[in-house]
MDAnalysis code that builds the backbone (N, CA, C; Angstrom):
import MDAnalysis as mda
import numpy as np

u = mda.Universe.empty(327, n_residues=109, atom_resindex=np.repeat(np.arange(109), 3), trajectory=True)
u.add_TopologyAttr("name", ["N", "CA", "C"] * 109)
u.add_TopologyAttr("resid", np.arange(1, 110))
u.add_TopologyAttr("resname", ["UNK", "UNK", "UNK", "UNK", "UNK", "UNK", "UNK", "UNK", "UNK", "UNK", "UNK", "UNK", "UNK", "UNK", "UNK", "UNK", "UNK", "UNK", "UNK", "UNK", "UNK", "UNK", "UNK", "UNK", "UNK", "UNK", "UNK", "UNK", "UNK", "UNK", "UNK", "UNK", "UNK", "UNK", "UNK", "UNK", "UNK", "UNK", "UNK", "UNK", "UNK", "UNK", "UNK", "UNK", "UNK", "UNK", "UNK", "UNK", "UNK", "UNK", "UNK", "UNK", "UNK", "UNK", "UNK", "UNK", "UNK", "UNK", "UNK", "UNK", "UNK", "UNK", "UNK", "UNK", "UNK", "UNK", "UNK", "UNK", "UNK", "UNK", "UNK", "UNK", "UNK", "UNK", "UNK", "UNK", "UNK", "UNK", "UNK", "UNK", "UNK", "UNK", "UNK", "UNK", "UNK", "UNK", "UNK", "UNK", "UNK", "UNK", "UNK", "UNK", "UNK", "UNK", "UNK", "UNK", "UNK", "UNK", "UNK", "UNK", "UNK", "UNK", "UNK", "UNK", "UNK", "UNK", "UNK", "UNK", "UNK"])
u.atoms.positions = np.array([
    [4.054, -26.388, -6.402],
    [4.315, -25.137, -7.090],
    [3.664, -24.000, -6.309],
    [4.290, -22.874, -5.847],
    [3.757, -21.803, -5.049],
    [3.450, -20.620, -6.377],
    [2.418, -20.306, -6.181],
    [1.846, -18.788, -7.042],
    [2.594, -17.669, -6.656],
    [2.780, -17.067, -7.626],
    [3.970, -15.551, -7.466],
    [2.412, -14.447, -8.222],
    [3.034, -13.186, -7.500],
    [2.067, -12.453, -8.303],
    [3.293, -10.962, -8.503],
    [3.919, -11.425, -7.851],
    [5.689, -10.203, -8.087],
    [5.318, -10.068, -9.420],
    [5.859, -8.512, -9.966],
    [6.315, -7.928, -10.803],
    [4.969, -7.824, -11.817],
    [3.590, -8.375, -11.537],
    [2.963, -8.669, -12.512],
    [1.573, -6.761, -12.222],
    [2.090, -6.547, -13.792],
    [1.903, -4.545, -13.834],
    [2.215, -3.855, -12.998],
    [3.449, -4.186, -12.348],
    [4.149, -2.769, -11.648],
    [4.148, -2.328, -12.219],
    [3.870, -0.687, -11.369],
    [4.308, 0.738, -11.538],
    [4.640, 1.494, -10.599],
    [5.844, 1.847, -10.517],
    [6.773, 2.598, -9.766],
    [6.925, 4.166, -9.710],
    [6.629, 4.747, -8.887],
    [6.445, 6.783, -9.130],
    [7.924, 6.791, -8.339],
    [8.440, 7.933, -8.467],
    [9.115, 8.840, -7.634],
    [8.519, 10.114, -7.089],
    [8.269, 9.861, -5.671],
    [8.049, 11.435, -5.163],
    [8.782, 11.929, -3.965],
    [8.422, 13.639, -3.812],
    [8.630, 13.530, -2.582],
    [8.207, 13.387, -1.513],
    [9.494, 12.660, -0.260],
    [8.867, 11.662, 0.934],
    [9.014, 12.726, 1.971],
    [7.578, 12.545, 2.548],
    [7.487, 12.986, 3.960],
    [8.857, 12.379, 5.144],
    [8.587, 13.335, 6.269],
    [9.887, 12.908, 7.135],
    [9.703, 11.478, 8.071],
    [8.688, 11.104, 7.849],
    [8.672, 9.326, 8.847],
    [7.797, 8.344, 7.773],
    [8.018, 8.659, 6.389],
    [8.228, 7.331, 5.530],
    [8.587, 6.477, 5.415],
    [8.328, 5.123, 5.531],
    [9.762, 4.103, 5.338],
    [9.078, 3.296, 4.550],
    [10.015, 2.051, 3.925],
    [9.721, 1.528, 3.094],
    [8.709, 0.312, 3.696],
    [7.614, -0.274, 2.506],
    [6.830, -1.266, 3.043],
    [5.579, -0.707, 3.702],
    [5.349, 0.262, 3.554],
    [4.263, 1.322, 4.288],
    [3.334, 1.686, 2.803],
    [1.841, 1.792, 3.466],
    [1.033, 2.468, 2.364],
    [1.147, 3.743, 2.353],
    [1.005, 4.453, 1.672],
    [1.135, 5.914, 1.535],
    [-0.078, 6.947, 1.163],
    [0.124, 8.204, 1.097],
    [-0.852, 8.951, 0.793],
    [-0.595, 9.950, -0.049],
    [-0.751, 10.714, -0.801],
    [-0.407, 11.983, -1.392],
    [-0.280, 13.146, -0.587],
    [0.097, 13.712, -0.160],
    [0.267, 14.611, 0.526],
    [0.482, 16.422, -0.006],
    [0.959, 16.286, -1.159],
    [0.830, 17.160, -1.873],
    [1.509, 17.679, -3.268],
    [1.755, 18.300, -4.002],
    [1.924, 18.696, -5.389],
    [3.684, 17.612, -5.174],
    [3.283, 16.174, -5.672],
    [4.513, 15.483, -5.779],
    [4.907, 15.008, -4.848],
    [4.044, 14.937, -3.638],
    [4.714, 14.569, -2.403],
    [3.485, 13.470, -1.888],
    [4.029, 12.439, -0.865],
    [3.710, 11.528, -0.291],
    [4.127, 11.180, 1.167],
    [3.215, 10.861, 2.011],
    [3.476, 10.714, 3.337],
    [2.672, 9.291, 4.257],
    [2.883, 9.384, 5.405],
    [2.176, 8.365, 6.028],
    [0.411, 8.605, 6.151],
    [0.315, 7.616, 6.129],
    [-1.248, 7.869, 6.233],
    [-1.525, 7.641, 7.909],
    [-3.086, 8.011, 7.982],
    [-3.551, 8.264, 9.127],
    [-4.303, 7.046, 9.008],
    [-4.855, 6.660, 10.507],
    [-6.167, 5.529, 10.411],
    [-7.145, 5.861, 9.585],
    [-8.015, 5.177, 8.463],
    [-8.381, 5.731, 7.735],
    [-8.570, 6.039, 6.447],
    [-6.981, 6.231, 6.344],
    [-6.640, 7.282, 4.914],
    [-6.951, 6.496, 3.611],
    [-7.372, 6.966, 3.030],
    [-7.358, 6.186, 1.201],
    [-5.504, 6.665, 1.114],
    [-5.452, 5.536, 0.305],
    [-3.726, 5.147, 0.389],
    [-3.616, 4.996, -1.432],
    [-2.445, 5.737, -1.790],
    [-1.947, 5.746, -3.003],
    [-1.510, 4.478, -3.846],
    [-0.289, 3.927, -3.038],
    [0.281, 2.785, -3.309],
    [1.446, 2.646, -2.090],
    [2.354, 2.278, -2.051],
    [3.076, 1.109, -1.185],
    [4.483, 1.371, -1.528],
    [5.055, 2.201, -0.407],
    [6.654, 2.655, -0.290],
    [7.533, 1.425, -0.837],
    [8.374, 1.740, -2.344],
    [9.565, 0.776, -2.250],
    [10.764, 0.764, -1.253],
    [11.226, 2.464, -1.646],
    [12.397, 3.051, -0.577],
    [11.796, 4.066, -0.316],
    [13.123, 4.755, 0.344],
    [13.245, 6.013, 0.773],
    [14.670, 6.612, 0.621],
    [15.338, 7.407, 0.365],
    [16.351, 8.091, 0.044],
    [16.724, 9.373, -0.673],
    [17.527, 10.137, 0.352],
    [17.579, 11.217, 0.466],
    [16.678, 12.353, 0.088],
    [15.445, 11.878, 0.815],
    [13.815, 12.863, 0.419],
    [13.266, 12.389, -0.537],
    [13.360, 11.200, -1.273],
    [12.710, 10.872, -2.714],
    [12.308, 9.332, -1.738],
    [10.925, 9.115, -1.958],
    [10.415, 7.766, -2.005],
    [10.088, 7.331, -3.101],
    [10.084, 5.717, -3.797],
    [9.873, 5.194, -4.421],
    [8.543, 4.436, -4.098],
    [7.624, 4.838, -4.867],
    [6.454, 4.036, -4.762],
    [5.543, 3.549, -5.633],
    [4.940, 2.215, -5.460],
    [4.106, 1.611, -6.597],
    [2.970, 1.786, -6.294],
    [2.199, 2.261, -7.452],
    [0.975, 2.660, -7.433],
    [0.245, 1.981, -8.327],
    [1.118, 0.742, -9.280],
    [-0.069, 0.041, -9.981],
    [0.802, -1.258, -9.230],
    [-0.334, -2.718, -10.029],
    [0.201, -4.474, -10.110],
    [-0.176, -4.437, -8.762],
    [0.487, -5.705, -8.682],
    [0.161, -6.687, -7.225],
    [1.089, -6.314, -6.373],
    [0.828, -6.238, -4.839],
    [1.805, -5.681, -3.654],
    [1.169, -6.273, -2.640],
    [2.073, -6.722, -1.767],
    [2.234, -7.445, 0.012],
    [1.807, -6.275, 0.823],
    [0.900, -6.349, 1.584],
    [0.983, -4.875, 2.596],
    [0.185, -5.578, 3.967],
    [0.885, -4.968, 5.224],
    [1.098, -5.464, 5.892],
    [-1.077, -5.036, 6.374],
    [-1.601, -5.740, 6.938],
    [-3.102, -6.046, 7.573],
    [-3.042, -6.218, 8.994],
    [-4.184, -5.375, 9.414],
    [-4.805, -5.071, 10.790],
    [-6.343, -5.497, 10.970],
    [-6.530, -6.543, 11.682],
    [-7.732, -7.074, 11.709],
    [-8.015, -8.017, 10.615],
    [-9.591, -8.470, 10.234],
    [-9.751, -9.540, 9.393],
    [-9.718, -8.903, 7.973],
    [-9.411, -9.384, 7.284],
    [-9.442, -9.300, 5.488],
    [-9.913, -10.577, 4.334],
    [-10.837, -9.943, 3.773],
    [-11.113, -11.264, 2.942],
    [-10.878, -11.236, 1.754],
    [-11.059, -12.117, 0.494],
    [-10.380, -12.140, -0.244],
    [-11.313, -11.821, -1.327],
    [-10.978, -11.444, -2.365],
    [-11.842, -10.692, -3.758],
    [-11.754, -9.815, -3.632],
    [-12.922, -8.703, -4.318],
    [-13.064, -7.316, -4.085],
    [-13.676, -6.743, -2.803],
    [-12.785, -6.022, -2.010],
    [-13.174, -5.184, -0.639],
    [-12.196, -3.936, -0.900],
    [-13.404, -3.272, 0.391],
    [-12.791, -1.802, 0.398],
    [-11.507, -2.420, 1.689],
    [-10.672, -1.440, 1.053],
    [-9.593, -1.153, 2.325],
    [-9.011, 0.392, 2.515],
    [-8.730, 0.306, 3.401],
    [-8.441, 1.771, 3.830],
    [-6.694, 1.727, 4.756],
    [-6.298, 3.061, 5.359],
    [-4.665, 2.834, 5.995],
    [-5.629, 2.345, 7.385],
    [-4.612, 1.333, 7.799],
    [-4.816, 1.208, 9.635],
    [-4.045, 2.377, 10.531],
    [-3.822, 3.527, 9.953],
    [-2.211, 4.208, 10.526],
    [-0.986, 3.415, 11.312],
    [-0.646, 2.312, 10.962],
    [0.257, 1.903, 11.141],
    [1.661, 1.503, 10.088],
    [0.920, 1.585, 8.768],
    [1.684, 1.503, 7.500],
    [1.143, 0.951, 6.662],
    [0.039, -0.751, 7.465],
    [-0.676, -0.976, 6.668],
    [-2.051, -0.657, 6.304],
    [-2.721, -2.021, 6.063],
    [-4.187, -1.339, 5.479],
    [-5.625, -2.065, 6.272],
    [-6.821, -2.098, 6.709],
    [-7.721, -2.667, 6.994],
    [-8.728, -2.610, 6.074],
    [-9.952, -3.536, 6.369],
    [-10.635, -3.431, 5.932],
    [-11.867, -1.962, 6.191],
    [-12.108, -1.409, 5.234],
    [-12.932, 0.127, 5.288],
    [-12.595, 0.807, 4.384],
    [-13.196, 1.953, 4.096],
    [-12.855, 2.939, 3.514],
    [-13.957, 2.948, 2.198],
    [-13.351, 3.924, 1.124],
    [-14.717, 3.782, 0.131],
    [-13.661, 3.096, -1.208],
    [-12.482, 2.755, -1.400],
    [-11.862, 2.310, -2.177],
    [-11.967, 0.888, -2.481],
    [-12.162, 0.147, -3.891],
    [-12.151, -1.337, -3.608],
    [-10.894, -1.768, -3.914],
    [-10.184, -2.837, -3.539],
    [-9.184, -3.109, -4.192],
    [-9.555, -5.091, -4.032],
    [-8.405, -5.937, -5.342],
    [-8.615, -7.302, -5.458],
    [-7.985, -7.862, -4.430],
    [-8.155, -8.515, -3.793],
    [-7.174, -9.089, -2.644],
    [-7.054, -10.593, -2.902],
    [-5.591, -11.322, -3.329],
    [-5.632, -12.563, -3.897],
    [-5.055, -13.487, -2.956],
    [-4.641, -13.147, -1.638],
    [-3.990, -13.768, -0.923],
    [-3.965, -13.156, 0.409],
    [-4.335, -13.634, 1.657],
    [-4.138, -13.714, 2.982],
    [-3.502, -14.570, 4.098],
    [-2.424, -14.076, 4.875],
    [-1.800, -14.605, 5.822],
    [-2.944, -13.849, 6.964],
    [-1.713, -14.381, 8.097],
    [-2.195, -13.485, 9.786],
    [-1.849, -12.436, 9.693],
    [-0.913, -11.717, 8.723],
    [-0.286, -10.512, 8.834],
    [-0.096, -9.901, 7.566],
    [-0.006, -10.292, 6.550],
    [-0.297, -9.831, 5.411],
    [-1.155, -10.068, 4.074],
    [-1.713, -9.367, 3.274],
    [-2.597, -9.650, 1.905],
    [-1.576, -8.992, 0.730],
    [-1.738, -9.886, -0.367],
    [-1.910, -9.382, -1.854],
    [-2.485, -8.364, -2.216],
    [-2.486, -7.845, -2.710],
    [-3.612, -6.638, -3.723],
    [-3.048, -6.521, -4.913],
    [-4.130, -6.184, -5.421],
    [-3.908, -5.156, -6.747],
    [-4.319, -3.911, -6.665],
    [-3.227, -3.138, -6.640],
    [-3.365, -1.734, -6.713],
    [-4.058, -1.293, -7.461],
])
């Protein structure tokens, strides 16, 4: 039996998307309703569903896949953006991390 953590307290925003958003990327606020890529660094909102026609879809609560740069461990750690879309370990934010590959972690937003 494989563990699912899909769908468990999503929450989904609509805002507006900066011009090199794409989906599967952490995000940032960027300003009154708007969201963009983050920098190395960045404290990150939640995690691009889409993108279309200037509106991104993004979850900002529940459990989400996001893609990892360097080592990550599992429980409570800070993570921060790697500026690549995903996230590393740093920053001053904690988040739960329930699962690690070579390339991606779980969280709870």
């Amino acid at each position: 039996m494989n563990v699912s953590f899909e769908e468990i307290g999503r929450l989904a925003v609509t805002f507006a998307a900066g011009e090199n958003l794409a989906a599967g990327q952490v995000c940032k606020v960027s300003g009154n309703g708007a969201v963009d890529v983050c920098a190395e660094g960045d404290e990150f909102c939640g995690v691009v569903e889409g993108v279309r026609n200037g509106w991104a879809a993004v979850q900002v609560a529940g459990f989400a896949e996001v893609s990892i740069s360097g080592a990550v461990e599992l429980g409570y750690v800070n993570l921060c953006a790697d500026g690549s879309g995903g996230v590393k370990a740093g920053g001053n934010n904690r988040y739960l991390v329930v699962s690690v590959s070579d390339k991606t972690a779980v969280i709870k937003l």
